[in-house]
GUVO-576608 format. One record per residue (C-alpha): residue in three letters; z, x, y. Coordinates in nm, 3 decimals. Layout:
// residues N
<node><rest>ALA</rest><zz>Z</zz><xx>X</xx><yy>Y</yy></node>
...
***
This chain:
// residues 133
<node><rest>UNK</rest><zz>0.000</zz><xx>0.000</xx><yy>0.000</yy></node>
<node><rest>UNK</rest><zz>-0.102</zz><xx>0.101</xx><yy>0.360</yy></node>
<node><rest>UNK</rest><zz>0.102</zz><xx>0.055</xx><yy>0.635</yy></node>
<node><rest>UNK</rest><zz>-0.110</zz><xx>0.065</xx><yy>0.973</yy></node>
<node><rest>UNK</rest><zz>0.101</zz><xx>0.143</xx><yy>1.276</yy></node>
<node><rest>UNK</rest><zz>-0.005</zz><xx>0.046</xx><yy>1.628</yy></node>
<node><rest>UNK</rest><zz>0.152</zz><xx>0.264</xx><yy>1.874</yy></node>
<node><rest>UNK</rest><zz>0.218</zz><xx>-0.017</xx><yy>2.095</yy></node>
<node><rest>UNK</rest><zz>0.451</zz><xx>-0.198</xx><yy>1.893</yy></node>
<node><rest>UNK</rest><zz>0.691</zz><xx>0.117</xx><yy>1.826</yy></node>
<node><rest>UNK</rest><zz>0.985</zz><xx>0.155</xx><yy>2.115</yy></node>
<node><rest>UNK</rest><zz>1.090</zz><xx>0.474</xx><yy>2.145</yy></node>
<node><rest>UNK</rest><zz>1.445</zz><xx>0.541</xx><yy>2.299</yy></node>
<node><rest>UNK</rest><zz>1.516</zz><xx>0.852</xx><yy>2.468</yy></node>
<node><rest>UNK</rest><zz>1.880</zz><xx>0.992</xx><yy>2.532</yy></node>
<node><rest>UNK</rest><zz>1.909</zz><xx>1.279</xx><yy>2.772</yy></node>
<node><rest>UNK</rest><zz>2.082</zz><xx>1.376</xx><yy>3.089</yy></node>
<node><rest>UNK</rest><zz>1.803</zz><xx>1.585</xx><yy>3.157</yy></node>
<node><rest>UNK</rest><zz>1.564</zz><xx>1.374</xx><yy>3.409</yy></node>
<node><rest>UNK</rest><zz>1.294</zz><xx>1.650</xx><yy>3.304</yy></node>
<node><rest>UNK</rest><zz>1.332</zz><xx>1.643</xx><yy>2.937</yy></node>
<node><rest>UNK</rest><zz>1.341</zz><xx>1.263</xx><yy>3.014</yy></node>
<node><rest>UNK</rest><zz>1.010</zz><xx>1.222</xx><yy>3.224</yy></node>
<node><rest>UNK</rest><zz>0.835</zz><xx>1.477</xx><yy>2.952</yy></node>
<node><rest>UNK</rest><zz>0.902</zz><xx>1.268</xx><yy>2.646</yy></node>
<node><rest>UNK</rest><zz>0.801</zz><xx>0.969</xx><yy>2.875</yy></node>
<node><rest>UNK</rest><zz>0.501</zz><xx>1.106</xx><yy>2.960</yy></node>
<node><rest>UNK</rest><zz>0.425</zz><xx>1.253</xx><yy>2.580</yy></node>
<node><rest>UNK</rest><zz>0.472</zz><xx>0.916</xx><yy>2.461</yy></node>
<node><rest>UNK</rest><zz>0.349</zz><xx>0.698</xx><yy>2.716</yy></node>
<node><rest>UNK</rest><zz>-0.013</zz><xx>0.909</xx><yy>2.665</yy></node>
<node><rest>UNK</rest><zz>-0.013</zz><xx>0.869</xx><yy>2.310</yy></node>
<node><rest>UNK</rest><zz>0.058</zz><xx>0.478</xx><yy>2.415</yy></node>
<node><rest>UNK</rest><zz>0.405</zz><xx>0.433</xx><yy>2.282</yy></node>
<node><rest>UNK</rest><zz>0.659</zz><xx>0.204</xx><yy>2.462</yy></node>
<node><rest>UNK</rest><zz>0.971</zz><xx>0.437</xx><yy>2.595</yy></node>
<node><rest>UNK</rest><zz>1.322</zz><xx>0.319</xx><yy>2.675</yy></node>
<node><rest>UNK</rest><zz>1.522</zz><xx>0.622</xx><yy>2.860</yy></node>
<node><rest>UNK</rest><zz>1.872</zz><xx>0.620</xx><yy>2.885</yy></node>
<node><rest>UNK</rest><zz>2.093</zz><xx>0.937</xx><yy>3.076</yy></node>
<node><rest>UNK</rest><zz>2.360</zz><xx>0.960</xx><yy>2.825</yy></node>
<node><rest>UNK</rest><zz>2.528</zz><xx>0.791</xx><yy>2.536</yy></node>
<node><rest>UNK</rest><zz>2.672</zz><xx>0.509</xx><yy>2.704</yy></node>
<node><rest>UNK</rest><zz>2.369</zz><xx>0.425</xx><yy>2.889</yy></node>
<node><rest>UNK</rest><zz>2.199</zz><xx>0.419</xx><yy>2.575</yy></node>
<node><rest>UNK</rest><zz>2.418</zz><xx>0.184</xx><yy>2.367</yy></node>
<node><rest>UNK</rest><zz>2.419</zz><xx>-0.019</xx><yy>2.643</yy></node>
<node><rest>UNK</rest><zz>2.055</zz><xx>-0.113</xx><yy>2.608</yy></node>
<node><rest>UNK</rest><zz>2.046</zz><xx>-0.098</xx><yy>2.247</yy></node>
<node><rest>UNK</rest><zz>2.076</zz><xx>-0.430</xx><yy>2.182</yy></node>
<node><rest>UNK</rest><zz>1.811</zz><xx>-0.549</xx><yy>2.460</yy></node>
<node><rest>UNK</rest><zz>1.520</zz><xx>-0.272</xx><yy>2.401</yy></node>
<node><rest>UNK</rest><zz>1.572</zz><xx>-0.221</xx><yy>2.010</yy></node>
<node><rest>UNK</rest><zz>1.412</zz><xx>0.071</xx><yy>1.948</yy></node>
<node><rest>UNK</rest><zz>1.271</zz><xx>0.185</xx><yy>1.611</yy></node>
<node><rest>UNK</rest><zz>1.323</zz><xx>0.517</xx><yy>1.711</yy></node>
<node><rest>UNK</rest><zz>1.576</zz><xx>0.749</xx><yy>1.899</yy></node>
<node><rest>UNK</rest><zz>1.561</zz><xx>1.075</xx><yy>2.039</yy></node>
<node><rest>UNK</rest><zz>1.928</zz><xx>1.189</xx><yy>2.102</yy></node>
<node><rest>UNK</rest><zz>2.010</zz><xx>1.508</xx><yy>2.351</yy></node>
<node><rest>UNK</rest><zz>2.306</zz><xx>1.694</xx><yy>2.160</yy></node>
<node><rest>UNK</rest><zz>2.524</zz><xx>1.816</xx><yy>2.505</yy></node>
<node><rest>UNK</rest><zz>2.577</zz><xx>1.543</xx><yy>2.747</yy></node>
<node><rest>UNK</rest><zz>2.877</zz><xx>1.462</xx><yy>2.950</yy></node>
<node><rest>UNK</rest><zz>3.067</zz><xx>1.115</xx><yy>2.922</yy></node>
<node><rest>UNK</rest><zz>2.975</zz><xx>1.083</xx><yy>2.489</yy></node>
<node><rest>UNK</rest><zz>2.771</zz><xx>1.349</xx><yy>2.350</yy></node>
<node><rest>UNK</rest><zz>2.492</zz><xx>1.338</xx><yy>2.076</yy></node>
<node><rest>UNK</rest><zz>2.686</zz><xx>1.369</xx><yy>1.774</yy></node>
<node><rest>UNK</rest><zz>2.973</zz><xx>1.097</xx><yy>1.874</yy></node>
<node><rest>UNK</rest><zz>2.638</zz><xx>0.870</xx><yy>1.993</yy></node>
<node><rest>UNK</rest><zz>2.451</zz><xx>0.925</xx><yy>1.679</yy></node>
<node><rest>UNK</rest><zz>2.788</zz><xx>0.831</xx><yy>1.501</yy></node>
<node><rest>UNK</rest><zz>2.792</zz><xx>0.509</xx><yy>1.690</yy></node>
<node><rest>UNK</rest><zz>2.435</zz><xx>0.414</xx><yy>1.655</yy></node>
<node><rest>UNK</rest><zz>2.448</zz><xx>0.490</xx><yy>1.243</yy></node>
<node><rest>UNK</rest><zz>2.821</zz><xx>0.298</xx><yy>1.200</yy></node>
<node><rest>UNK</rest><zz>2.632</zz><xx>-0.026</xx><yy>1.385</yy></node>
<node><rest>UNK</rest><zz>2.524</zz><xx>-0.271</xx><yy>1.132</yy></node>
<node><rest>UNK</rest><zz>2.221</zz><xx>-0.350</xx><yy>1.359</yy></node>
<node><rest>UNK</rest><zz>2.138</zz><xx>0.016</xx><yy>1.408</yy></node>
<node><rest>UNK</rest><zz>2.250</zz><xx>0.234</xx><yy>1.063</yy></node>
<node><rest>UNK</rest><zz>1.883</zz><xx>0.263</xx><yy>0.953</yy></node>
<node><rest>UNK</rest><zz>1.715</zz><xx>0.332</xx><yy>1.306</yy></node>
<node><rest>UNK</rest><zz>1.603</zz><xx>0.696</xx><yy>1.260</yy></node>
<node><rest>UNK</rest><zz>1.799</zz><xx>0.948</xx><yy>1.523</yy></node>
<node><rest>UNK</rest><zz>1.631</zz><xx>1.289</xx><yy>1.620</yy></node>
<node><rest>UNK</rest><zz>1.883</zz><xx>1.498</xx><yy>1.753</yy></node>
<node><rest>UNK</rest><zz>1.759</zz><xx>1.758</xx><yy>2.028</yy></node>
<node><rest>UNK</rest><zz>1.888</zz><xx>2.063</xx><yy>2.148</yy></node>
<node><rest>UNK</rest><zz>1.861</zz><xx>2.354</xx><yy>2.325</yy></node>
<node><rest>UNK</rest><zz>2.006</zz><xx>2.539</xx><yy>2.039</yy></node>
<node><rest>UNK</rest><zz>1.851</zz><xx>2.588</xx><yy>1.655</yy></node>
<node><rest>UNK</rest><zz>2.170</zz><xx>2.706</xx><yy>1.504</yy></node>
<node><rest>UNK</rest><zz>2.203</zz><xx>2.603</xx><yy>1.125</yy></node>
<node><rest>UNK</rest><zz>2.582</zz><xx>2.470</xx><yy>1.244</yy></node>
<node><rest>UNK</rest><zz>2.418</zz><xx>2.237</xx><yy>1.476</yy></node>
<node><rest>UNK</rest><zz>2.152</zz><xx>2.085</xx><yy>1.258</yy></node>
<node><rest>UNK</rest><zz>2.473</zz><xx>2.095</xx><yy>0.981</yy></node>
<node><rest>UNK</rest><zz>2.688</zz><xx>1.893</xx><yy>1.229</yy></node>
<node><rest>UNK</rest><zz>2.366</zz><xx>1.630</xx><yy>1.347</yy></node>
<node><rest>UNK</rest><zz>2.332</zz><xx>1.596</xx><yy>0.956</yy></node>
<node><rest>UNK</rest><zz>2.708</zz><xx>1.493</xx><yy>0.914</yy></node>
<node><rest>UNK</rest><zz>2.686</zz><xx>1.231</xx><yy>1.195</yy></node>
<node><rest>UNK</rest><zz>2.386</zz><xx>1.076</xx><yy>1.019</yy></node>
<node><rest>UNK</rest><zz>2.073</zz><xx>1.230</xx><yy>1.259</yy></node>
<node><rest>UNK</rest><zz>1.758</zz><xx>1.200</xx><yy>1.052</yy></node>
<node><rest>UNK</rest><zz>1.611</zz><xx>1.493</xx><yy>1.204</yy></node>
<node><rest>UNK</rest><zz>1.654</zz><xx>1.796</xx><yy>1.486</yy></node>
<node><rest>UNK</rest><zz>1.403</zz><xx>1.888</xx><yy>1.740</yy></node>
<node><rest>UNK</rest><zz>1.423</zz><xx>2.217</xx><yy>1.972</yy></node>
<node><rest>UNK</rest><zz>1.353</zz><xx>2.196</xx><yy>2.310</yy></node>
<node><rest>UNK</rest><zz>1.180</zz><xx>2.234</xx><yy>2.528</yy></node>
<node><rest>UNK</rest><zz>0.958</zz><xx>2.039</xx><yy>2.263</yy></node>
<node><rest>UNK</rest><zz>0.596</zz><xx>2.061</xx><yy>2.326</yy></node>
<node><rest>UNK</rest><zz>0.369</zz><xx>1.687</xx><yy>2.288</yy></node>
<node><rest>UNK</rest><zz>0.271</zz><xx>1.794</xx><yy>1.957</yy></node>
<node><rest>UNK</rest><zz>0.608</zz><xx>1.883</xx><yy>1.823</yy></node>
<node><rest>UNK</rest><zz>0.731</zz><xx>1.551</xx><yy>1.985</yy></node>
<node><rest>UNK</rest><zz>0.450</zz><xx>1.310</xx><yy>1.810</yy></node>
<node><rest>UNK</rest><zz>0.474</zz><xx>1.476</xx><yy>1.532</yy></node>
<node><rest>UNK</rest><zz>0.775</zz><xx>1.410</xx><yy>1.479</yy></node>
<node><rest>UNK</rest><zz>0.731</zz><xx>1.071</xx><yy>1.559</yy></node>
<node><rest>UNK</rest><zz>0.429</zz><xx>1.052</xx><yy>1.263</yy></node>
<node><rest>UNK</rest><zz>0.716</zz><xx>1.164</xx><yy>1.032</yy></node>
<node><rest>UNK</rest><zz>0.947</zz><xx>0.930</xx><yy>1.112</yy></node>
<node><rest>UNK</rest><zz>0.727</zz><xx>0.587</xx><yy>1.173</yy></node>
<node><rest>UNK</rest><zz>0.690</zz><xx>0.469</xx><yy>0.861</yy></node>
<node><rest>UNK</rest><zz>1.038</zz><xx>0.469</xx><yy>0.796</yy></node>
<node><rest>UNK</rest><zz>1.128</zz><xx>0.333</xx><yy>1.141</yy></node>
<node><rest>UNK</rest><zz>0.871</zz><xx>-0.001</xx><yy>1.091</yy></node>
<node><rest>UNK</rest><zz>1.002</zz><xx>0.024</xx><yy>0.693</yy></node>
<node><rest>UNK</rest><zz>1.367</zz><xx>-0.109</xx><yy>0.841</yy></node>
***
């Protein structure tokens, strides 16, 4: 069985504090003519959760106020939200931080800066399972 995607019906949420990392992944997935939701920080983002549901997160690791890994924990421990897949990004590539994004539940980890190809292609990876939910 084939599963055709149409770009257009996939929200994307993106979590950083970063306005620049922010407007990039906008941009990156606005091109490629996915719908983006951005949110500064954690709270932001589970605040429009419920309203945008997205089929796919991209989480920033270090942000002030709730960071990635206690937002990631939220998102996965909501009944609504357990099988949305969460990207965790970073700065970093340390095998304790892709250990620790694993723990919370983060389906994947993606360095930045992230160039557009690295970003939709990790969003190829993860489709399927996000429209599978």
């Amino acid at each position: 069985m084939t599963i055709a995607l149409d770009n257009a019906d996939m929200r994307i949420m993106v979590i950083d504090d970063s306005s620049t990392i922010r407007r990039s992944a906008e941009i990156f997935l606005g091109q490629a003519g996915y719908k983006v939701v951005l949110a500064d920080d954690g709270f932001d983002a589970l605040a429009k959760m419920n309203d945008h549901k997205p089929a796919l997160i991209f989480c920033d690791i270090l942000m002030p106020r709730l960071d990635g890994y206690q937002t990631c924990a939220l998102i996965k421990k909501s009944a609504k939200f357990h099988s949305t897949p969460v990207i965790m990004l970073s700065s970093k590539d340390g095998l304790f931080d892709r250990a620790r994004g694993a723990m919370v539940g983060s389906d994947a980890y993606l360095t930045k800066p992230f160039t557009k190809d690295s970003l939709l292609k990790t969003v190829r990876e993860h489709a399927l399972e996000a429209v599978a939910k």
